[in-house]
C-alpha positions as CSV (number, residue, x, y, z in Angstrom):
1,X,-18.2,2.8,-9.8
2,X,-18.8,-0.9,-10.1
3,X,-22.2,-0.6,-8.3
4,X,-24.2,-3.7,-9.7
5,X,-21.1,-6.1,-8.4
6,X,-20.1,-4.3,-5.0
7,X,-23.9,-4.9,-4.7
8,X,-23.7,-8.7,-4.9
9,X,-21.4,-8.3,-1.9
10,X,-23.7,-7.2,1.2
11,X,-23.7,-10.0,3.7
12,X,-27.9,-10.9,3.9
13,X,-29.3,-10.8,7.4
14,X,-30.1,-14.2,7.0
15,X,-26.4,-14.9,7.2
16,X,-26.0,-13.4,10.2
17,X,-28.9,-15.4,11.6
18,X,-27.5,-18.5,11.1
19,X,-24.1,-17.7,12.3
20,X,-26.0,-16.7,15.7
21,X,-27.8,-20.2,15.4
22,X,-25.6,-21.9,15.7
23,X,-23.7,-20.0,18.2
24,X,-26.9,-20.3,20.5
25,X,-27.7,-23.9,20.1
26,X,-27.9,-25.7,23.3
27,X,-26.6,-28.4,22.0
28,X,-23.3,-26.9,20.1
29,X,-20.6,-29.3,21.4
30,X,-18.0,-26.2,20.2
31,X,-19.7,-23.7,22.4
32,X,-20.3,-25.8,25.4
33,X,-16.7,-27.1,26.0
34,X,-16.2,-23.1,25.8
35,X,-18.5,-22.4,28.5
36,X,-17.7,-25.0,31.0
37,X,-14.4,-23.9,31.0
38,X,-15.8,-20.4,31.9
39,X,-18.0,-22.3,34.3
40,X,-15.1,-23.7,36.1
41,X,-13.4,-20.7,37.0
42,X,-17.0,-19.0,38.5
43,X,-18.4,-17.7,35.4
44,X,-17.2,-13.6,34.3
45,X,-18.1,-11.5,37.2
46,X,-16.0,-13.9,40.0
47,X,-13.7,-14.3,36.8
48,X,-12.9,-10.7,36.8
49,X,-12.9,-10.2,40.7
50,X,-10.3,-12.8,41.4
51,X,-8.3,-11.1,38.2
52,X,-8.4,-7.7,39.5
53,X,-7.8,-8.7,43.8
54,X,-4.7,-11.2,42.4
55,X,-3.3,-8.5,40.2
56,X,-2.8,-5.7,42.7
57,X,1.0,-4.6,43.4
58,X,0.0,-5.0,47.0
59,X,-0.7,-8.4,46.3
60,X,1.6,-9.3,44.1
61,X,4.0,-8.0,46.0
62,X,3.5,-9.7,49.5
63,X,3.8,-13.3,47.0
64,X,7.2,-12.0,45.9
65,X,8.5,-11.1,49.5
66,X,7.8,-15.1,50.2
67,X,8.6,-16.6,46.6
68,X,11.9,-13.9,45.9
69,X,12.8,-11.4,48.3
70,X,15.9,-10.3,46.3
71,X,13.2,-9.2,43.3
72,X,10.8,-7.9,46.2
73,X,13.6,-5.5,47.5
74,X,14.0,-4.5,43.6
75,X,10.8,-3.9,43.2
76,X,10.8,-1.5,46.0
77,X,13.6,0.5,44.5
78,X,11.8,0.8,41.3
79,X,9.2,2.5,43.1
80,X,11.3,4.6,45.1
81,X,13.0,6.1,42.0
82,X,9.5,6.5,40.2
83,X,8.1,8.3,43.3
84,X,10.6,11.0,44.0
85,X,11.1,11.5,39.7
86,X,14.6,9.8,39.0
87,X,13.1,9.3,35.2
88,X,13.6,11.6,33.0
89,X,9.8,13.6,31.7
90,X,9.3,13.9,28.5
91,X,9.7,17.4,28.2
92,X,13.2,16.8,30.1
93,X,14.1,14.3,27.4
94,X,12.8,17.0,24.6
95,X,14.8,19.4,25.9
96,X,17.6,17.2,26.0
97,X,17.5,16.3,22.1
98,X,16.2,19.4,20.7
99,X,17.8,22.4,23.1
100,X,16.0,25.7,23.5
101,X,14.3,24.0,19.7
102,X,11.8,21.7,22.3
103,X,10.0,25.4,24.1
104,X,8.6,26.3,20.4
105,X,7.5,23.3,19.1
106,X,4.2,21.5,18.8
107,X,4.1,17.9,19.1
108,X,0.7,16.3,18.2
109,X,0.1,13.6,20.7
110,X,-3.1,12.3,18.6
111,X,0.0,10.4,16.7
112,X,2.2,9.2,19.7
113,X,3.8,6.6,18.6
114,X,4.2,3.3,21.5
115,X,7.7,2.5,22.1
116,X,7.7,-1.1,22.1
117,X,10.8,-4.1,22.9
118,X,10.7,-7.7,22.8
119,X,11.4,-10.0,24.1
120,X,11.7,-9.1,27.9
121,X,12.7,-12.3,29.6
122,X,14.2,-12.3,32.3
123,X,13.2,-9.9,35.2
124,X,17.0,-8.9,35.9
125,X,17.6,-7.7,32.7
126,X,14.9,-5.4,33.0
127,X,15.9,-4.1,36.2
128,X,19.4,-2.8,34.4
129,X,17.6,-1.6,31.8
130,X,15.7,0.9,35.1
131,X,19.0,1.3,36.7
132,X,20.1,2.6,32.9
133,X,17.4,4.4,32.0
134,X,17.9,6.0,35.8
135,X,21.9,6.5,35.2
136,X,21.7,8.0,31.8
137,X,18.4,9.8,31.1
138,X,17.1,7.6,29.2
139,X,13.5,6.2,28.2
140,X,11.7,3.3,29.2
141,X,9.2,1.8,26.5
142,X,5.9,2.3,27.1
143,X,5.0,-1.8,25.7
144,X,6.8,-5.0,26.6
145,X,6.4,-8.6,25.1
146,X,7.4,-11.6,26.9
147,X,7.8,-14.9,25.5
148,X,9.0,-16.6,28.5
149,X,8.1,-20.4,29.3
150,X,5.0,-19.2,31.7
151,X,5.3,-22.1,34.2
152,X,9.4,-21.6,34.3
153,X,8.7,-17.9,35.5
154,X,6.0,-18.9,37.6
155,X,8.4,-21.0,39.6
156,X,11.6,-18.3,40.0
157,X,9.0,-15.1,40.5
158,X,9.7,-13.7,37.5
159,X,5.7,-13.8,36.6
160,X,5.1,-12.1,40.0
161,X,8.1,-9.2,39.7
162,X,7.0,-8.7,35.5
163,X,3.3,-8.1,36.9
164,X,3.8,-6.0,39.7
165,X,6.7,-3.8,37.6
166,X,4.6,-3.2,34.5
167,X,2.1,-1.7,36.6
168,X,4.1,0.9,38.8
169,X,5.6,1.8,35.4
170,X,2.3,2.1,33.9
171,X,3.2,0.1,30.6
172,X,1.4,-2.4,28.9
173,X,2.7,-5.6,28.6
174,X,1.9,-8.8,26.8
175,X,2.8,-12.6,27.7
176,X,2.5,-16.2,25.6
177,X,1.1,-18.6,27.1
178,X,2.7,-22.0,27.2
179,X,-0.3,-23.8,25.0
180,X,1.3,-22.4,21.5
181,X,2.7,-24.8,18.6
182,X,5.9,-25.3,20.3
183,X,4.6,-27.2,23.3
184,X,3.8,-30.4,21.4
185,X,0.4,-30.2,20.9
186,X,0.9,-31.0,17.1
187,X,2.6,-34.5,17.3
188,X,4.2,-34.1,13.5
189,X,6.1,-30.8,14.6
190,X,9.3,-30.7,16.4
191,X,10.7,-27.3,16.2
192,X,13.2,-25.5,14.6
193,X,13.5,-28.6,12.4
194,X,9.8,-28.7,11.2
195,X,9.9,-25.0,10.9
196,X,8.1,-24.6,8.0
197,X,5.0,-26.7,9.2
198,X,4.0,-23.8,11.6
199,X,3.5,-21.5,9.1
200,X,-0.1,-19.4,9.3
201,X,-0.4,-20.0,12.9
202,X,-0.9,-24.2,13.1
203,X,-0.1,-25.9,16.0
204,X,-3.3,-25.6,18.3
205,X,-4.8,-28.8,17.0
206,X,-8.2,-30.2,18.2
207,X,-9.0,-29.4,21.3
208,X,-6.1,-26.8,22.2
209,X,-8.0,-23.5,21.9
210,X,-10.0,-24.5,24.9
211,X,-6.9,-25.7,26.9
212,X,-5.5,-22.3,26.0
213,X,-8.4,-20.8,27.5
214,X,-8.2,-22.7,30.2
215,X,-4.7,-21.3,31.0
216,X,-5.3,-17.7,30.2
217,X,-7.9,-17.8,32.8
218,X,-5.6,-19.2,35.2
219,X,-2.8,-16.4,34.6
220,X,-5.6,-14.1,34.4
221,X,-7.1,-15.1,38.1
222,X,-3.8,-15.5,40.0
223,X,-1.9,-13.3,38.5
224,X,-3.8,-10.7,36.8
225,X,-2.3,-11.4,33.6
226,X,-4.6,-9.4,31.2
227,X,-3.4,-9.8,27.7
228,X,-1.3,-12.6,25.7
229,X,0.1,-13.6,22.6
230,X,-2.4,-15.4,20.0
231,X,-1.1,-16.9,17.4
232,X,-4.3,-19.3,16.1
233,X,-7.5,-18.6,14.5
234,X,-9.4,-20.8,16.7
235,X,-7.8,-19.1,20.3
236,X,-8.4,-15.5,18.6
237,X,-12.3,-16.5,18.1
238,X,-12.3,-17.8,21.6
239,X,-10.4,-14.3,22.5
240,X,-12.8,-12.6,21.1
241,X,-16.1,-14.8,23.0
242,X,-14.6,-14.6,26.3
243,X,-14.7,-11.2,25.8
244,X,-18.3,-11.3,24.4
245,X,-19.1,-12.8,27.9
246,X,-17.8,-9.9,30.2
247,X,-14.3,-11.4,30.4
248,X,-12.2,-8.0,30.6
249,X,-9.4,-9.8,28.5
250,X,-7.4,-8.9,26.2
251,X,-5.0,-10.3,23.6
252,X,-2.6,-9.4,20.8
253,X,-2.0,-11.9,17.6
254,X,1.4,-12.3,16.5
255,X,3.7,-11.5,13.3
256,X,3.5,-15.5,12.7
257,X,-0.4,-14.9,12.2
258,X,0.9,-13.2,8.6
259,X,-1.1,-10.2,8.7
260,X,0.9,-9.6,5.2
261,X,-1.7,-7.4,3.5
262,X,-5.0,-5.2,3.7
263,X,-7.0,-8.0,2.8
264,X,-5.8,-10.0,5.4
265,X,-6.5,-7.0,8.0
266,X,-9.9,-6.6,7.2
267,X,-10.8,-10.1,8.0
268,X,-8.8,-9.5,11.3
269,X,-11.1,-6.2,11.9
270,X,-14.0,-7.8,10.7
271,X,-14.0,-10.6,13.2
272,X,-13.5,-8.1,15.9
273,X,-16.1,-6.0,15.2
274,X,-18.7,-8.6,14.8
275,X,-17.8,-10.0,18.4
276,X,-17.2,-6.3,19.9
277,X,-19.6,-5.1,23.0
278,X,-21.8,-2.5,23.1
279,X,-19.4,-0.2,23.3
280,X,-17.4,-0.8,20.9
281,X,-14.2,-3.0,22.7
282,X,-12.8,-6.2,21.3
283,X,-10.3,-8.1,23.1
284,X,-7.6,-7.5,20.2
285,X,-5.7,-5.0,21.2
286,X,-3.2,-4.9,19.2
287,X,-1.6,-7.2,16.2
288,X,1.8,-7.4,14.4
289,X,2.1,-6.8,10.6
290,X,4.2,-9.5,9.1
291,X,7.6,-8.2,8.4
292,X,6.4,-7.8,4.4
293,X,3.8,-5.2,4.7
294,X,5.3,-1.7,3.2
295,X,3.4,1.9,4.6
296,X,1.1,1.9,1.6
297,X,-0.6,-1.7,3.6
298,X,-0.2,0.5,7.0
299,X,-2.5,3.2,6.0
300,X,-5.1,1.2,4.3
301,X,-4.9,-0.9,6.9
302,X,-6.1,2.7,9.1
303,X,-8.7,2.9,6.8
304,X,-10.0,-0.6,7.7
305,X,-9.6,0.2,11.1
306,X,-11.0,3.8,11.2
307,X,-14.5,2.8,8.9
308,X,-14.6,0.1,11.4
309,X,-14.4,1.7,14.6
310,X,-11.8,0.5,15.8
311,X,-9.0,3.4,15.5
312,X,-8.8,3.6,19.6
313,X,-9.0,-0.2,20.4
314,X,-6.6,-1.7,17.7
315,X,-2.7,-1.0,17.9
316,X,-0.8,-1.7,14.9
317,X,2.2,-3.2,16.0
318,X,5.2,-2.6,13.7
319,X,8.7,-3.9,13.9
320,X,10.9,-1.7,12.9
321,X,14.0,-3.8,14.0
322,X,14.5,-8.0,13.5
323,X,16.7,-10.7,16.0
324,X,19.7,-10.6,13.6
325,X,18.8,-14.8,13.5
326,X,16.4,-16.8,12.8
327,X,13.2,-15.0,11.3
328,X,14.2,-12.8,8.3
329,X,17.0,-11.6,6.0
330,X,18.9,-8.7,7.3
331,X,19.8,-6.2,7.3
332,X,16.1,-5.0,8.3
333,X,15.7,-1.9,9.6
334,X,12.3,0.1,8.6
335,X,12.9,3.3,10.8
336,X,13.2,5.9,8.5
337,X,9.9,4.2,7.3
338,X,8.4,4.7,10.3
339,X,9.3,8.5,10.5
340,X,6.9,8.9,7.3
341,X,4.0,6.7,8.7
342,X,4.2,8.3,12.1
343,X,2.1,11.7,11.3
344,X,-0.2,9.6,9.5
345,X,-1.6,6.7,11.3
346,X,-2.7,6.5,14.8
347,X,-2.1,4.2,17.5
348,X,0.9,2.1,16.1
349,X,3.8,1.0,18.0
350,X,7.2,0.9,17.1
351,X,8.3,-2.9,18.1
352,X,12.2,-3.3,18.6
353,X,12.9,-7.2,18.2
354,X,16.6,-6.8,17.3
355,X,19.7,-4.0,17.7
356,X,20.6,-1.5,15.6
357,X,22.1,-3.3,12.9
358,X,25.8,-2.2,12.7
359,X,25.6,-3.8,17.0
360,X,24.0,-6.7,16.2
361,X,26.1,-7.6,13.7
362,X,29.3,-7.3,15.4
363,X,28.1,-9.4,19.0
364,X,29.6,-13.0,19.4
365,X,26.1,-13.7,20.2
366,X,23.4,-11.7,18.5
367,X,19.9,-11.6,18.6
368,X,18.2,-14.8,17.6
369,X,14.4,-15.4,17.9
370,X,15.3,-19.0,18.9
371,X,16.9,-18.1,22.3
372,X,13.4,-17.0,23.6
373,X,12.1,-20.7,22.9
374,X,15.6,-22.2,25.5
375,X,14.3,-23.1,28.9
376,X,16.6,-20.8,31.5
377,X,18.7,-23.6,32.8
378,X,19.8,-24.8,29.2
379,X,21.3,-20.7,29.2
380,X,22.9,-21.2,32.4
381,X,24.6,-24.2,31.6
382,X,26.2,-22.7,28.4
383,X,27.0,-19.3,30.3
384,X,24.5,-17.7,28.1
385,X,22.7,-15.5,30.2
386,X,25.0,-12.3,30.0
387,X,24.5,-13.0,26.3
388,X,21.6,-12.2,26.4
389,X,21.1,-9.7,29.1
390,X,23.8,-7.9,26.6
391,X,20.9,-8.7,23.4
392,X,18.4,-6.9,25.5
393,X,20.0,-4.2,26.5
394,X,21.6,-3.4,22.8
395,X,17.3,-3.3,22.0
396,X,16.9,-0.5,24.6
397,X,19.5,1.5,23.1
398,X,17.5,0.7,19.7
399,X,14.4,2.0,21.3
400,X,15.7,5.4,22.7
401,X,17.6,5.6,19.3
402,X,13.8,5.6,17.7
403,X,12.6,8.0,20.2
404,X,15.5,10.3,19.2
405,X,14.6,10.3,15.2
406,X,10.7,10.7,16.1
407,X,11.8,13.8,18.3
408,X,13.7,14.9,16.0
409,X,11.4,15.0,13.2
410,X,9.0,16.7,15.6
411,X,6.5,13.4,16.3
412,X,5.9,12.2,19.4
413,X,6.0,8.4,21.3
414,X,4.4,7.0,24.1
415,X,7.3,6.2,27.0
416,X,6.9,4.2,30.1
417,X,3.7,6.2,31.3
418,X,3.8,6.8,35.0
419,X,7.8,7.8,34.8
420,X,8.2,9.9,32.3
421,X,4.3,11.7,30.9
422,X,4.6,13.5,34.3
423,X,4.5,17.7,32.9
């Protein structure tokens, strides 16, 4: 069908060719601010040694004793449950929601679903989400996102405590970086106030992509800090060449990217694959949908991704619940949506941004996007911070709520790894 125009639409090799011209051309101004920003940091190899010595619990945790004992002590306690099994397993949990059901039933882990919450800000709040999970059998996600002021955390040990948890819990995790369209770079924007000027992902102007490298591979060397948030064309294609190099980074792009439709995936995909290595990897591993997309986009969207190669390096990253402020008309709530798309798409998450809607609606404070953009002190001052402790907590309960419903319908989800995949 259609075979003389689908035809017109191979890309020649000759395309290709030039594309690698001027990638390799000594004297590509682009490419050479790249590399001497690679260069400064010891080139990939020392890149990836100082990464992987500075990102050890051990490590980590001998900085926290000195930077935050109190966190260093809670830390120790987190480990203390994990070790002697205080999580609940998964087949615990199973039999908990199911009964005698769970023994004769066959859950197809090919479809696990990731159980995902954002935004975890504050290390405190997510050690009473442990001390929860602990106290009431319940589940810890298996994927957090931060989007907490990197140097603010750096300074309280926050940074140190998220690293060094994430890793004896065995979940993946995702920061933002501080060089984003908030932080001034674009001199016209201010904000909340100029909101509509960062639409499609502006607000890395000029010269930012490779002062967002530049930070990334100082989070990455001192901390360990593998994957962030990427929000801009021009810091994913640098994602994607510092990967290229032997830079075992990764990154996720965000719902503000507007990854709206199937088109818009396969230019995504496409990109990715052309920069993959040998073995297939990119350094996207995972990106968020924009709130728009309907399970119809999802599963073409798999296509993309499957006639790609990419099904096992690529999370789709789906919200199925929205901060009650500030980012889209609510109610949202695309659960039961979920529950259909589940059996048939493979590595997705299930991203919890908000509370069930019937919670948030009722809190004197509810969820609101814009809180995760307040510097800490600003929430101290106006006795915010239980607030929001309260938000975050009301998106764990929306997270074991999902795991329920997927059990339920027989479908599985991918928990906090190392505490509760243990049978």
């Amino acid at each position: 069908m259609y075979t003389n125009m689908r035809n017109k639409l191979v890309i020649d090799d000759k395309r290709l060719g030039e594309v690698n011209d001027f990638l390799l051309n000594p004297n590509n101004k682009l490419v050479n601010d790249f590399l001497a920003v690679i260069e400064k940091y010891g080139g990939p190899d020392e890149i990836n040694r100082k990464a992987q010595e500075s990102g050890k619990v051990e490590n980590l945790m001998v900085r926290l004793h000195k930077k935050n004992p109190l966190y260093a002590k809670e830390i120790e306690w987190l480990i203390e449950q994990r070790d002697k099994g205080a999580f609940i397993t998964v087949d615990e949990y199973r039999k908990k929601i199911l009964g005698y059901k769970a023994k004769d039933m066959v859950f197809n882990e090919d479809f696990a679903v990731t159980l995902e919450i954002s935004a975890c800000q504050y290390f405190p709040a997510f050690m009473k989400q442990a001390r929860q999970a602990v106290e009431n059998k319940e589940l810890m996600p298996g994927r957090f996102i931060r989007v907490r002021c990197m140097k603010e955390q750096e300074e309280d040990g926050d940074l140190l405590a998220m690293a060094a948890a994430m890793q004896i819990i065995g979940a993946s995790w995702c920061e933002t970086l501080d060089t984003k369209g908030t932080d001034g770079s674009n001199i016209h924007l201010g904000g909340p106030e100029t909101i509509t000027g960062y639409f499609g992902g502006v607000g890395q102007p000029n010269d930012h992509p490779v002062k967002w490298v530049d930070e990334f591979l100082y989070y990455y060397t001192n901390y360990g800090v593998k994957q962030v948030l990427n929000i801009n064309p021009g810091t994913i294609l640098l994602g994607y060449l510092m990967h290229k190099l032997g830079i075992n980074i990764e990154f996720k792009i965000s719902v503000y990217m507007g990854n709206d439709n199937p088109y818009a995936v396969f230019w995504t995909l496409m990109t990715a694959r052309l920069f993959s290595r040998d073995d297939g990897s990119t350094s996207l591993i995972g990106f968020n949908f924009a709130n728009s997309v309907n399970n119809a986009t999802i599963e073409l969207s798999s296509d993309i991704r499957k006639s790609l190669g990419l099904e096992d390096f690529v999370r789709f990253e789906h919200h199925i619940l929205e901060t009650w402020k500030s980012i889209v008309i609510q109610p949202y709530d695309r659960r039961e949506e979920l529950l259909k798309i589940a059996p048939k798409v493979k590595n997705i998450s299930a991203k919890h941004e908000g509370a069930e809607v019937e919670v948030d609606s009722k809190r004197e404070h509810p969820t609101d996007i814009l809180d995760y953009f307040k510097p800490k002190a600003d929430l101290e001052k106006n006795g915010l911070i239980p607030a929001i402790t309260q938000n975050y907590l009301d998106k764990h309960a929306a997270v074991n709520n999902t795991a329920r419903a997927l059990t339920e319908k027989g479908l599985t989800f991918i928990a906090a790894p190392k505490l509760h995949h243990k049978e």
